[in-house]
mmCIF file as Biopython writes it, N, C-alpha, C and O atoms, coordinates in Angstrom:
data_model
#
loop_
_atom_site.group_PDB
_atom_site.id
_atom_site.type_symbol
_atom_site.label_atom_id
_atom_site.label_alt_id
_atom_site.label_comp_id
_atom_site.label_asym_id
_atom_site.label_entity_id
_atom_site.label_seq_id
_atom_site.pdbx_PDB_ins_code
_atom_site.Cartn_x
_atom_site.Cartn_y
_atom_site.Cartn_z
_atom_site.occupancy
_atom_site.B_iso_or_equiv
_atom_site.auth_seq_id
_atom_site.auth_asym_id
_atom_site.pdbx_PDB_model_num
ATOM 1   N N  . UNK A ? 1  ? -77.435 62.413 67.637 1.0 0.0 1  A 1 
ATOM 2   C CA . UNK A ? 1  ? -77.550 61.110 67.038 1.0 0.0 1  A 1 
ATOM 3   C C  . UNK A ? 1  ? -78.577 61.192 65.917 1.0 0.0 1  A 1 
ATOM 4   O O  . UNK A ? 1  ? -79.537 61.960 65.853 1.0 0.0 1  A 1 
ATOM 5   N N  . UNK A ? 2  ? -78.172 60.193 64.982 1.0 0.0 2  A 1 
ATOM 6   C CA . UNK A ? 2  ? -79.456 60.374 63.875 1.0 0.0 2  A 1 
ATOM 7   C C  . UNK A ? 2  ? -79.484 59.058 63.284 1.0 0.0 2  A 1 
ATOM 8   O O  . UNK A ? 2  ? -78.565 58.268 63.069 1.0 0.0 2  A 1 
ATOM 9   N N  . UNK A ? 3  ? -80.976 58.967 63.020 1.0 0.0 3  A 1 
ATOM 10  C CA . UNK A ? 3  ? -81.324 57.797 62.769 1.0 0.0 3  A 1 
ATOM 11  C C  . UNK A ? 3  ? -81.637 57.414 60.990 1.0 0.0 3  A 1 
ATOM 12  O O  . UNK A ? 3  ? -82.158 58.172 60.172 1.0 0.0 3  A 1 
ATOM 13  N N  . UNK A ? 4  ? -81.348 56.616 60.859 1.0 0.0 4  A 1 
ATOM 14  C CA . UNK A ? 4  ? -81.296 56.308 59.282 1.0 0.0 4  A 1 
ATOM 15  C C  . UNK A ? 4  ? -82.067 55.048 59.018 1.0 0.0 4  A 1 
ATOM 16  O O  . UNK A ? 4  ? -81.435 54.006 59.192 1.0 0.0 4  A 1 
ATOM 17  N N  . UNK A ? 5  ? -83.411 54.946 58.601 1.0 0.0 5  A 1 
ATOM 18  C CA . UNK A ? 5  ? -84.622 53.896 57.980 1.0 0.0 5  A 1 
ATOM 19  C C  . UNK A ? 5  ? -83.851 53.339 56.511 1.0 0.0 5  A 1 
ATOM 20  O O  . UNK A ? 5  ? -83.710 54.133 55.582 1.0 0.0 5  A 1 
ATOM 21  N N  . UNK A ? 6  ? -83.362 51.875 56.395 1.0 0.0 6  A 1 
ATOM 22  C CA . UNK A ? 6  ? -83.277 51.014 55.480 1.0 0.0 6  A 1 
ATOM 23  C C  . UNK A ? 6  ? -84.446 50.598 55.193 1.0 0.0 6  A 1 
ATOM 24  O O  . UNK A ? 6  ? -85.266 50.313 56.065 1.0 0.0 6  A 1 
ATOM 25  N N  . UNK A ? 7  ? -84.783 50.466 53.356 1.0 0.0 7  A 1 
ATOM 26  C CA . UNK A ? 7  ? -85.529 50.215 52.878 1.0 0.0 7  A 1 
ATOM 27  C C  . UNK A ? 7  ? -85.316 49.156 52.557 1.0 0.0 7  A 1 
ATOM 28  O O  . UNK A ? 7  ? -85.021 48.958 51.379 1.0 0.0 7  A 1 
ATOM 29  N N  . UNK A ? 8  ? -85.401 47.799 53.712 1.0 0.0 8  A 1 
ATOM 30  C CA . UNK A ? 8  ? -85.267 46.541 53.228 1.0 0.0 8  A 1 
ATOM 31  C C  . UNK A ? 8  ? -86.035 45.659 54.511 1.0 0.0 8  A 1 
ATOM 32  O O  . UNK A ? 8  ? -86.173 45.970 55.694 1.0 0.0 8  A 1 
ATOM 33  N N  . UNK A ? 9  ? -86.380 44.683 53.912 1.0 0.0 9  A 1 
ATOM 34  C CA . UNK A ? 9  ? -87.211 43.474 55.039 1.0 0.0 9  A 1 
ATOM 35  C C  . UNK A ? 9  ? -86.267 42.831 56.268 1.0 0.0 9  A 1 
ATOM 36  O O  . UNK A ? 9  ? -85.148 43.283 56.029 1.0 0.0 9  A 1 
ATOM 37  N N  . UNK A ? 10 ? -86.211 42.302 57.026 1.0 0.0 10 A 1 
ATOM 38  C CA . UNK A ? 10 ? -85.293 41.605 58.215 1.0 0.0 10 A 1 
ATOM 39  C C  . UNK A ? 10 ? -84.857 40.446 57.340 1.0 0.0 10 A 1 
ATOM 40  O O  . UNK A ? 10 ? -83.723 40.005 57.154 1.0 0.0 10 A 1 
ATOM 41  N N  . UNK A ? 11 ? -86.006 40.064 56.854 1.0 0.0 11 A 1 
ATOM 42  C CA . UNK A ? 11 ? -85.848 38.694 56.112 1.0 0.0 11 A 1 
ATOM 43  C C  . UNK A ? 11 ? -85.199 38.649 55.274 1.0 0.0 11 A 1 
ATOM 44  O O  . UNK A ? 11 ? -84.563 37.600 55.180 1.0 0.0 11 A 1 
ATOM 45  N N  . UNK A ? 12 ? -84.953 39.782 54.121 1.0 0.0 12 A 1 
ATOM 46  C CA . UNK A ? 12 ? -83.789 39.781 53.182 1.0 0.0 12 A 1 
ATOM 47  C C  . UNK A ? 12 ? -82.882 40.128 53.712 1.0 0.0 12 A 1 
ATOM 48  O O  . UNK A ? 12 ? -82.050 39.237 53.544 1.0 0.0 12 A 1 
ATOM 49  N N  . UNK A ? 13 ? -82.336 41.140 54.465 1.0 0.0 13 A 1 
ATOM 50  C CA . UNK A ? 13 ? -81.380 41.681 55.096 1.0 0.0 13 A 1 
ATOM 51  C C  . UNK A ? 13 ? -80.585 40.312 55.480 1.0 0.0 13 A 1 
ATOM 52  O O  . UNK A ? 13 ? -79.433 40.215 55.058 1.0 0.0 13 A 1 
ATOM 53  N N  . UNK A ? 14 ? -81.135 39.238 56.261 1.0 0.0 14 A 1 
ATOM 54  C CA . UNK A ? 14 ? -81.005 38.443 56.962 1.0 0.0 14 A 1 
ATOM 55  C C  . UNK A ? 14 ? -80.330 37.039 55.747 1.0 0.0 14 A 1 
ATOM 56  O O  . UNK A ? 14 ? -79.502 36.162 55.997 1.0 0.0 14 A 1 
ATOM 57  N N  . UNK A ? 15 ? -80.820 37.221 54.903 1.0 0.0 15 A 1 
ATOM 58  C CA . UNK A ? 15 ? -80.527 36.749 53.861 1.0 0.0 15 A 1 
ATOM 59  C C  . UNK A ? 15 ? -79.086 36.967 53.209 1.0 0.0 15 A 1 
ATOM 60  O O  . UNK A ? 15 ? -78.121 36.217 53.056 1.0 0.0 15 A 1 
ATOM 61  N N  . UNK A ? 16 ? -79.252 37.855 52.996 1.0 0.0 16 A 1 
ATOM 62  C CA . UNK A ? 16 ? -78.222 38.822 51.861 1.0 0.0 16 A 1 
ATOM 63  C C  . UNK A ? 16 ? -76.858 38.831 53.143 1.0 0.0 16 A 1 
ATOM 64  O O  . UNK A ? 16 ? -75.715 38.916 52.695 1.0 0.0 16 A 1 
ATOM 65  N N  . UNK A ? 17 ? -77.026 38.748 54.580 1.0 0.0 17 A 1 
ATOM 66  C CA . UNK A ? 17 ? -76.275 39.017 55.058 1.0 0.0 17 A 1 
ATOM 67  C C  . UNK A ? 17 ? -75.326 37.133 55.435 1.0 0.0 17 A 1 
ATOM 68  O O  . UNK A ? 17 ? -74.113 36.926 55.475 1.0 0.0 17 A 1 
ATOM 69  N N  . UNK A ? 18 ? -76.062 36.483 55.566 1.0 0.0 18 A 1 
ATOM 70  C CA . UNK A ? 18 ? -76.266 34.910 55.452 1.0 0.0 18 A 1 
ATOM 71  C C  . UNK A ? 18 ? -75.085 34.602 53.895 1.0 0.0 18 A 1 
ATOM 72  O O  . UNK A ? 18 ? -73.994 34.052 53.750 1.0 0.0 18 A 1 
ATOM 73  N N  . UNK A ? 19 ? -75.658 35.017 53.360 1.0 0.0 19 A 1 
ATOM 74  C CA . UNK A ? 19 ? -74.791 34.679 51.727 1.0 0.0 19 A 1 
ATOM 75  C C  . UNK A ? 19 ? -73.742 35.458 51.997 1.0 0.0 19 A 1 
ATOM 76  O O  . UNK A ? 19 ? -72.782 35.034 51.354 1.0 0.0 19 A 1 
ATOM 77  N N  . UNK A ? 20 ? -73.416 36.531 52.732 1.0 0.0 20 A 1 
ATOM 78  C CA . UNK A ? 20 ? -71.969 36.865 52.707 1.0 0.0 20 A 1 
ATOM 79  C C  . UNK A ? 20 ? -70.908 36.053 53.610 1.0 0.0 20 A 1 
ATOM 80  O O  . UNK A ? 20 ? -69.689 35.951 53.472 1.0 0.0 20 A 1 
ATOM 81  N N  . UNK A ? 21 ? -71.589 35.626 54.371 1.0 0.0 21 A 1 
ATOM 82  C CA . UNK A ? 21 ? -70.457 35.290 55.221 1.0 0.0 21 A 1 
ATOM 83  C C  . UNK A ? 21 ? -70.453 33.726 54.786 1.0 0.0 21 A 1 
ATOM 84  O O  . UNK A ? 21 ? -69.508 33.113 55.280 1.0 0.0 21 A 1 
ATOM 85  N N  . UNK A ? 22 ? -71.269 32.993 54.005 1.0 0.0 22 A 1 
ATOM 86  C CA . UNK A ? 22 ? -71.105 31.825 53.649 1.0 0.0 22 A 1 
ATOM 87  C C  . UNK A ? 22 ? -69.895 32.012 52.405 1.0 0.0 22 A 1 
ATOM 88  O O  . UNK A ? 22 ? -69.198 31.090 51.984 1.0 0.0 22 A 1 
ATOM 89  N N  . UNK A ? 23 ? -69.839 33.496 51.922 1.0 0.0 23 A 1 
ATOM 90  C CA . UNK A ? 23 ? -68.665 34.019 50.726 1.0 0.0 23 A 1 
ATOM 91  C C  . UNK A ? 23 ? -67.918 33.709 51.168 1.0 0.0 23 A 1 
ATOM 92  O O  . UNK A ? 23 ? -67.264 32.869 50.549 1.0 0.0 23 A 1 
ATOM 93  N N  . UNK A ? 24 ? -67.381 34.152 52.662 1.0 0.0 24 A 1 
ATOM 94  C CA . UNK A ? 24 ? -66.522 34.784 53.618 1.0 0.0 24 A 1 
ATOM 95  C C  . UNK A ? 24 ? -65.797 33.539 53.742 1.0 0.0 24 A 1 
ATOM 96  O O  . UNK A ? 24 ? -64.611 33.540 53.413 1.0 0.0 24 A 1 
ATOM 97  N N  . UNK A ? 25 ? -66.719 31.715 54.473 1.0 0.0 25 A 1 
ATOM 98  C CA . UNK A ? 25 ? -66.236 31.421 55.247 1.0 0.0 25 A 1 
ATOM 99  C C  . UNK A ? 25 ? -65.570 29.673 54.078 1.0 0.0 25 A 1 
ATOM 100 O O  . UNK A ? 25 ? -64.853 28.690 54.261 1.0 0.0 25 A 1 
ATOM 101 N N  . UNK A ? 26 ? -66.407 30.263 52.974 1.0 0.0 26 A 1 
ATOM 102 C CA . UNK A ? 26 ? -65.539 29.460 51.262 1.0 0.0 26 A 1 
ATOM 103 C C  . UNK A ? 26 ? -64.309 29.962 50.871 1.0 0.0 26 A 1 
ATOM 104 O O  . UNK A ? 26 ? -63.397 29.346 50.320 1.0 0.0 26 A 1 
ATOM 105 N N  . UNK A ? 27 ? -64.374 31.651 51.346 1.0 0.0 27 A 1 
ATOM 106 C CA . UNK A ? 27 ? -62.797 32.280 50.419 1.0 0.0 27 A 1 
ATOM 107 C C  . UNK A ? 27 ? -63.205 31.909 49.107 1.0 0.0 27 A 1 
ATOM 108 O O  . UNK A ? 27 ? -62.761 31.045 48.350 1.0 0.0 27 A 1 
ATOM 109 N N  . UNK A ? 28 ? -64.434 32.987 48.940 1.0 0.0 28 A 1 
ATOM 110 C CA . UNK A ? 28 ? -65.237 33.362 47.951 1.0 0.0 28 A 1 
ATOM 111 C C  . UNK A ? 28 ? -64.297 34.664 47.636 1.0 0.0 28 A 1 
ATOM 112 O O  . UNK A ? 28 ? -64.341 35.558 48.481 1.0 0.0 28 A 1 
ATOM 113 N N  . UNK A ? 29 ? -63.457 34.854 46.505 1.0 0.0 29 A 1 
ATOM 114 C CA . UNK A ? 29 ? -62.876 35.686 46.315 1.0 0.0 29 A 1 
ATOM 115 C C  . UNK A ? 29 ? -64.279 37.200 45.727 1.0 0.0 29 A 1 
ATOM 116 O O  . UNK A ? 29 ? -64.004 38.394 45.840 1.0 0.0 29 A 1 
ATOM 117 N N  . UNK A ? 30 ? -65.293 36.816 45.303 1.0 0.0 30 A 1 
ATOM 118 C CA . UNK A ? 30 ? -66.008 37.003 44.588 1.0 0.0 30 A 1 
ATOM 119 C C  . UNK A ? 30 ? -67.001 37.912 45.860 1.0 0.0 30 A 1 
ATOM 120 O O  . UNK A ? 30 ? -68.136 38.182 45.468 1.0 0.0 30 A 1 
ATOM 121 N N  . UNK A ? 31 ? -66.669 38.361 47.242 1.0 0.0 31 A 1 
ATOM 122 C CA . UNK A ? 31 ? -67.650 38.668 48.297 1.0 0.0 31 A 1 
ATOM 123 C C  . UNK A ? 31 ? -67.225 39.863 48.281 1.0 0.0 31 A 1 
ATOM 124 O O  . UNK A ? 31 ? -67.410 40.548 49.287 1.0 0.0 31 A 1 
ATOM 125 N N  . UNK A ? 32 ? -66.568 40.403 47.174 1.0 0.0 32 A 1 
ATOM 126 C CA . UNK A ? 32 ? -66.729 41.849 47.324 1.0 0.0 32 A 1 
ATOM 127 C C  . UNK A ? 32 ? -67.752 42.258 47.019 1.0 0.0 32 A 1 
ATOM 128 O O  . UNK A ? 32 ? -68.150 43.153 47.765 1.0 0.0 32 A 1 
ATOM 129 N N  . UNK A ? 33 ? -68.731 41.864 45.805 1.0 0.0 33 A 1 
ATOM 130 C CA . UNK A ? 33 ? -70.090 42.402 45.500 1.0 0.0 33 A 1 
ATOM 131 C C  . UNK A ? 33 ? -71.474 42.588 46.609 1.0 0.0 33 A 1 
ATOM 132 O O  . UNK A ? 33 ? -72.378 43.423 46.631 1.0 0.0 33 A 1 
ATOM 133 N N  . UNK A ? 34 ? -71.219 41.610 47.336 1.0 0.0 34 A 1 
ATOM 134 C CA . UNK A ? 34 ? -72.373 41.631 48.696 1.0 0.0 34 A 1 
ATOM 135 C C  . UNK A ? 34 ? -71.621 42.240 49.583 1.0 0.0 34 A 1 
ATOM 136 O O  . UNK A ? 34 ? -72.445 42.647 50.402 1.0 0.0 34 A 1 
ATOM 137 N N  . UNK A ? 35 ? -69.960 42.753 50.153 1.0 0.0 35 A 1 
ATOM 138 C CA . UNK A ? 35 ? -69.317 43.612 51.110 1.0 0.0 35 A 1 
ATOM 139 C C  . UNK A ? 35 ? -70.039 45.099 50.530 1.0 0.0 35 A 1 
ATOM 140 O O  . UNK A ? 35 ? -70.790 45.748 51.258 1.0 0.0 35 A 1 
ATOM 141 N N  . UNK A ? 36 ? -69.748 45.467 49.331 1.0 0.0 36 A 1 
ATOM 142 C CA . UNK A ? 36 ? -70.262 46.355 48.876 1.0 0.0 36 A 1 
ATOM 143 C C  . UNK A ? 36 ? -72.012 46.934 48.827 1.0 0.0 36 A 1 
ATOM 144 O O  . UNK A ? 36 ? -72.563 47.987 49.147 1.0 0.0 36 A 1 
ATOM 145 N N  . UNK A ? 37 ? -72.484 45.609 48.243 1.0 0.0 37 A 1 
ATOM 146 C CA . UNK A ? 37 ? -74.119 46.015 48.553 1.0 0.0 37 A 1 
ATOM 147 C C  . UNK A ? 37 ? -74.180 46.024 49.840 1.0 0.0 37 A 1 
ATOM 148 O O  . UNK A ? 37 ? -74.936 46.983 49.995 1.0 0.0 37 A 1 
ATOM 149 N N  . UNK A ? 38 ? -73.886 45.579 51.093 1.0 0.0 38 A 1 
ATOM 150 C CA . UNK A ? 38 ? -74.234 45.868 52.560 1.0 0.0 38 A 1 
ATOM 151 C C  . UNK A ? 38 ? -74.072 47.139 52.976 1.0 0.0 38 A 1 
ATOM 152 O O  . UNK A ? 38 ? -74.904 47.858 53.530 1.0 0.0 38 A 1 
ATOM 153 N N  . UNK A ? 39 ? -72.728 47.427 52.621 1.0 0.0 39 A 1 
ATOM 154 C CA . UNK A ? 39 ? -71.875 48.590 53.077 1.0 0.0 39 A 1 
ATOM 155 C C  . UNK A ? 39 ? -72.999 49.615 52.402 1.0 0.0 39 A 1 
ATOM 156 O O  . UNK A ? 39 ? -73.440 50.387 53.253 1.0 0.0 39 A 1 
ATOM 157 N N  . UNK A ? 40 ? -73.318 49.723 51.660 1.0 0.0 40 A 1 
ATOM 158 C CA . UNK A ? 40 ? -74.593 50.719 50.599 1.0 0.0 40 A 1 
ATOM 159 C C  . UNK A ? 40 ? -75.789 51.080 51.132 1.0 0.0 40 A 1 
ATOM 160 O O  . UNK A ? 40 ? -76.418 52.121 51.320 1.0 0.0 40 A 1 
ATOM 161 N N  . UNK A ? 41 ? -75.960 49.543 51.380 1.0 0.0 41 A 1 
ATOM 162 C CA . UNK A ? 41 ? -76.916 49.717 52.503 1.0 0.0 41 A 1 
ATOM 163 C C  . UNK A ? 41 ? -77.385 50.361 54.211 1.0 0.0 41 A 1 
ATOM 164 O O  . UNK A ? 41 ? -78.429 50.789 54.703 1.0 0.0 41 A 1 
ATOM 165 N N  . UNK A ? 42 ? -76.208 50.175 54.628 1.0 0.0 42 A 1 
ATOM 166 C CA . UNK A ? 42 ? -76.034 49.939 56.019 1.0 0.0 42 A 1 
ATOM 167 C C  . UNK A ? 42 ? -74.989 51.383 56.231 1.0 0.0 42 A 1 
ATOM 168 O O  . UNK A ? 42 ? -75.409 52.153 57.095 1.0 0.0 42 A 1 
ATOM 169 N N  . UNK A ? 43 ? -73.900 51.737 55.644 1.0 0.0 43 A 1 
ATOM 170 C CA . UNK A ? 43 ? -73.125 52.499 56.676 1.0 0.0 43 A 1 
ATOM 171 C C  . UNK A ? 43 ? -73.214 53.930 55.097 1.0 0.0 43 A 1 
ATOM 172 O O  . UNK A ? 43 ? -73.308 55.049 55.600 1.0 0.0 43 A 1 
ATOM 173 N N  . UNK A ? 44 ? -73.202 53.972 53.999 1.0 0.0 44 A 1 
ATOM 174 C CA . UNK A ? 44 ? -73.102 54.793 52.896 1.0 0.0 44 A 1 
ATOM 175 C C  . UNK A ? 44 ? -74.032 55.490 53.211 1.0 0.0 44 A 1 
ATOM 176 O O  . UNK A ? 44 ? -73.594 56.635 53.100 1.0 0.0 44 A 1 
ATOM 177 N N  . UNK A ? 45 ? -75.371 55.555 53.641 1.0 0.0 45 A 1 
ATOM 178 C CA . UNK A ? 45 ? -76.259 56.851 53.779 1.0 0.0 45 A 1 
ATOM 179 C C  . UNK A ? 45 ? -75.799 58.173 55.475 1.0 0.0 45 A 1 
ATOM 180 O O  . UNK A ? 45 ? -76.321 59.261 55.719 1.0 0.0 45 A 1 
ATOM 181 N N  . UNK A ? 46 ? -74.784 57.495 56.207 1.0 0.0 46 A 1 
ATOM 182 C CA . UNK A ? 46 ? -73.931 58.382 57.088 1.0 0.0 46 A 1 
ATOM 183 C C  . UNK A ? 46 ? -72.909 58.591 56.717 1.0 0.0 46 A 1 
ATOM 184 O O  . UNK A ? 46 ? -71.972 58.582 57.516 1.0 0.0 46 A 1 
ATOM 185 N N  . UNK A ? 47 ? -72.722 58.839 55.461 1.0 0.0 47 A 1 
ATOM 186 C CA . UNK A ? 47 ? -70.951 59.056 55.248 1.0 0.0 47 A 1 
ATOM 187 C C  . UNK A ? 47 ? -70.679 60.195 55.393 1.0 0.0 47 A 1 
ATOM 188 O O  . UNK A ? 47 ? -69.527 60.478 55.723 1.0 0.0 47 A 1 
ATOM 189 N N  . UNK A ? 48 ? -71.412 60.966 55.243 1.0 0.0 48 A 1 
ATOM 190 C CA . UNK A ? 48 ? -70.637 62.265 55.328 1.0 0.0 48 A 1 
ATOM 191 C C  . UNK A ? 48 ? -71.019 63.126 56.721 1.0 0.0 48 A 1 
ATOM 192 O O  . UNK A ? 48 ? -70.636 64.284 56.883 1.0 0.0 48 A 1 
ATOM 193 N N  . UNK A ? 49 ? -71.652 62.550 57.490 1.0 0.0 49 A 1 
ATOM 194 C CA . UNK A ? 49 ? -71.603 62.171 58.840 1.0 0.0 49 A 1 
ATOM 195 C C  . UNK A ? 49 ? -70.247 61.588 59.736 1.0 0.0 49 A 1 
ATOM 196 O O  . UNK A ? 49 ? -69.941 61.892 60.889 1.0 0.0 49 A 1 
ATOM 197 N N  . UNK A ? 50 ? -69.426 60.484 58.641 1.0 0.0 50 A 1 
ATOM 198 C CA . UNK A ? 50 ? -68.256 59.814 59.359 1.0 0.0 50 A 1 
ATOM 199 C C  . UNK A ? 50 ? -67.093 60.351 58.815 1.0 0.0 50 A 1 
ATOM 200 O O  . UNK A ? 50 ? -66.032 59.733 58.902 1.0 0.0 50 A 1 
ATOM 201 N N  . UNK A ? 51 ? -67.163 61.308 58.327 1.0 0.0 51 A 1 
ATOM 202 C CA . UNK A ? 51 ? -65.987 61.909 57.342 1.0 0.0 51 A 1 
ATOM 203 C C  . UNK A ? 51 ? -65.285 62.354 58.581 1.0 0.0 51 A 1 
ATOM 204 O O  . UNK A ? 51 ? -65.820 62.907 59.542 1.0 0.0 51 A 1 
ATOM 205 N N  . UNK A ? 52 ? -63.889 62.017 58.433 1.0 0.0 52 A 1 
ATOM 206 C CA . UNK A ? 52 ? -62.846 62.781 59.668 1.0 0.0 52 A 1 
ATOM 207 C C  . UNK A ? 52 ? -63.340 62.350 60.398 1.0 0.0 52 A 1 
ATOM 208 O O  . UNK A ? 52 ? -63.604 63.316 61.113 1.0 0.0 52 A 1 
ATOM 209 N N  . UNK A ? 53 ? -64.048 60.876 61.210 1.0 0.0 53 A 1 
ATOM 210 C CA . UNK A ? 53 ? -64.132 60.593 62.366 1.0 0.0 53 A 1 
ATOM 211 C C  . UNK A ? 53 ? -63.310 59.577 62.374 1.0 0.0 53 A 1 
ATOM 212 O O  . UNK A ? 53 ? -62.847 59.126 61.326 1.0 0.0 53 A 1 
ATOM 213 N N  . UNK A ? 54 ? -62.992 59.030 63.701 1.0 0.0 54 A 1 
ATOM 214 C CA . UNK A ? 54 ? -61.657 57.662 63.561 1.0 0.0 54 A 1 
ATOM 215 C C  . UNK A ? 54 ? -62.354 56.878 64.709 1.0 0.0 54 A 1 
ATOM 216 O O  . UNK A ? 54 ? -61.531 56.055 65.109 1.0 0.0 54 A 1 
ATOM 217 N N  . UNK A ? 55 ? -63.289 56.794 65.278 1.0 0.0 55 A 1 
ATOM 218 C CA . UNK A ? 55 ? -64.064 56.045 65.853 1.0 0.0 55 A 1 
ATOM 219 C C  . UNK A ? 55 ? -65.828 55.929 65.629 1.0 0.0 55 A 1 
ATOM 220 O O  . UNK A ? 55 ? -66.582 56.883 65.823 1.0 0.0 55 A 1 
ATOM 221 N N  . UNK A ? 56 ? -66.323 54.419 65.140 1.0 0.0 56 A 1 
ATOM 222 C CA . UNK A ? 56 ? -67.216 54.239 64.728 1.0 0.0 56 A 1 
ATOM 223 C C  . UNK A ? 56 ? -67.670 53.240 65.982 1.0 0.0 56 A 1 
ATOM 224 O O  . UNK A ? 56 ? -66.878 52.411 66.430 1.0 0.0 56 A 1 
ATOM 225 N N  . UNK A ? 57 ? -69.446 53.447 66.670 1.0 0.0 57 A 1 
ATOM 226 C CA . UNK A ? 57 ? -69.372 52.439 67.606 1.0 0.0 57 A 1 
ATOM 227 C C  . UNK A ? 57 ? -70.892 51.538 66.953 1.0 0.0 57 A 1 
ATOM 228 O O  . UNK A ? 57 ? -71.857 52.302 66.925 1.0 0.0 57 A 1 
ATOM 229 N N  . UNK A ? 58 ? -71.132 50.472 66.582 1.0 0.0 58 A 1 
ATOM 230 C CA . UNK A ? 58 ? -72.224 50.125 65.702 1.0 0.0 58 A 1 
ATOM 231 C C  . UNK A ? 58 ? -72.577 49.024 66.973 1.0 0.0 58 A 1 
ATOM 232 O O  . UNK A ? 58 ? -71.672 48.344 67.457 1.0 0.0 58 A 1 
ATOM 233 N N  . UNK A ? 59 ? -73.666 48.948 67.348 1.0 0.0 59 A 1 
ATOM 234 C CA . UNK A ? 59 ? -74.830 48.606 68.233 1.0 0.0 59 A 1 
ATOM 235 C C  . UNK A ? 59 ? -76.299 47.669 67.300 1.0 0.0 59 A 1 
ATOM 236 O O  . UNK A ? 59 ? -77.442 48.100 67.145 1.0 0.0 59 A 1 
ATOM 237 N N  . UNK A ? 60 ? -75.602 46.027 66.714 1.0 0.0 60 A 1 
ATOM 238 C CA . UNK A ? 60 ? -76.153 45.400 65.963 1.0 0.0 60 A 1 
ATOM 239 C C  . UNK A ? 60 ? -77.527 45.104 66.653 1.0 0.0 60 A 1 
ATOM 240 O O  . UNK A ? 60 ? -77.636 45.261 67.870 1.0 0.0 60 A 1 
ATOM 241 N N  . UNK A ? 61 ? -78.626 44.656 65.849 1.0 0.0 61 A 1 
ATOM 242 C CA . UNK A ? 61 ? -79.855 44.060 66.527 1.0 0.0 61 A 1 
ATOM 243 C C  . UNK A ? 61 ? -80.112 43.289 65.262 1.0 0.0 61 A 1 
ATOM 244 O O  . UNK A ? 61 ? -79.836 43.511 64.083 1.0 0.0 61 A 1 
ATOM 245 N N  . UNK A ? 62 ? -81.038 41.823 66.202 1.0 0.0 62 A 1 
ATOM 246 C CA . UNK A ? 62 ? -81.112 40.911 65.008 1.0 0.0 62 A 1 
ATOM 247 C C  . UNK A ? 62 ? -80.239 40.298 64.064 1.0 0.0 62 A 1 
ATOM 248 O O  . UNK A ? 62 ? -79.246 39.958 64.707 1.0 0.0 62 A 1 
ATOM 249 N N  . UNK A ? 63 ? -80.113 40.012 62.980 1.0 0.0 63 A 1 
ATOM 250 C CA . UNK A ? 63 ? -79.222 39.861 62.166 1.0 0.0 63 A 1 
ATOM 251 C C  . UNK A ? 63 ? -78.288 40.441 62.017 1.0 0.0 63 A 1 
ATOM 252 O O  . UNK A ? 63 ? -77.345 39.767 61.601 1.0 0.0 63 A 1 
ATOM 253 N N  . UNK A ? 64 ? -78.013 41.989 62.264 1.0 0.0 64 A 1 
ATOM 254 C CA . UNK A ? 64 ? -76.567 42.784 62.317 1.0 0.0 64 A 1 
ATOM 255 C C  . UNK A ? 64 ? -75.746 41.463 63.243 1.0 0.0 64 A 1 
ATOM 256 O O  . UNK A ? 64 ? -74.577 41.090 63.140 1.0 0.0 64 A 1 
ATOM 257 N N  . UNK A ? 65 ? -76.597 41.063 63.952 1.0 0.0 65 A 1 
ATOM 258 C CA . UNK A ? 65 ? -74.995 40.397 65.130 1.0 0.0 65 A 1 
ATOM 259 C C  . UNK A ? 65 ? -74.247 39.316 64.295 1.0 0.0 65 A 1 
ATOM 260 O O  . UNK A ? 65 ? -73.217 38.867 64.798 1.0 0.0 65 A 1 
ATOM 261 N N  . UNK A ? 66 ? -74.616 38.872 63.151 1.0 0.0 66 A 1 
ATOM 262 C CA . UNK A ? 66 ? -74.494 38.018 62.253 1.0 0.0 66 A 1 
ATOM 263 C C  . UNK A ? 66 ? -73.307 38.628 61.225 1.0 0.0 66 A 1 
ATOM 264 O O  . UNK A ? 66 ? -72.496 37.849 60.723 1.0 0.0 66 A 1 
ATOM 265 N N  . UNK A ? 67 ? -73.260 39.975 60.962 1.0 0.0 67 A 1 
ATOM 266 C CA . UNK A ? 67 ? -72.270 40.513 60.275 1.0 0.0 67 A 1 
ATOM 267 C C  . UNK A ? 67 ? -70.997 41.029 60.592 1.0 0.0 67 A 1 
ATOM 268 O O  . UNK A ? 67 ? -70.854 42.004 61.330 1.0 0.0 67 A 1 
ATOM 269 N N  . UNK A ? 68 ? -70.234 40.526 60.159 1.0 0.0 68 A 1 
ATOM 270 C CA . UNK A ? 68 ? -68.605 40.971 60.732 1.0 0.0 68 A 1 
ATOM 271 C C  . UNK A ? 68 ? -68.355 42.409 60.172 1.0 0.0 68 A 1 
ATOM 272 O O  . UNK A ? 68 ? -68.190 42.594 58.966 1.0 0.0 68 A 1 
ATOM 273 N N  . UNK A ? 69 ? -68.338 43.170 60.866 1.0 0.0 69 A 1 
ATOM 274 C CA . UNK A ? 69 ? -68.833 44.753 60.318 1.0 0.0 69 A 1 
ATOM 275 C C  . UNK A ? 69 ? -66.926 44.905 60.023 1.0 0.0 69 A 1 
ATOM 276 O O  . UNK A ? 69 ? -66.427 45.536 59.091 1.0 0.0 69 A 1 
ATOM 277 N N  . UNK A ? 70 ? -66.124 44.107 61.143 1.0 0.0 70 A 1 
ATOM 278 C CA . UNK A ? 70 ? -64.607 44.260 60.263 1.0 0.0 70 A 1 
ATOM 279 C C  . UNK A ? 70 ? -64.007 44.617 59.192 1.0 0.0 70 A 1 
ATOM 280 O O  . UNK A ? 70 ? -62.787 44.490 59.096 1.0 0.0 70 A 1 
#
């Protein structure tokens, strides 16, 4: 297992993650830009870690439980 440190506050995270799903739940056609900055954030520094895998198991805390990782 390996662990990966985001360089970001709870409070923005919490934020930034807040404004997406308020994208999400307008049919904000426009929520690709924050799907993308999350995804950058959050799952892009294991990618080549998930390459050829077909099961991902993500174990949210805090605000993750807030994000539809879908």
């Amino acid at each position: 297992m390996n662990v990966y440190t985001i360089s970001i506050r709870r409070s923005d995270l919490a934020e930034r993650i807040e404004e997406f799903r308020r994208q999400l739940a307008r049919r904000d056609l426009r929520f690709s830009d924050a799907a993308t900055m999350l995804y950058d954030l959050l799952v892009r520094p294991a990618r080549a870690q998930l390459e050829n895998k077909h099961n991902l198991v993500i174990v949210p805390d805090g605000a993750l439980w807030q994000l539809p990782f879908q």
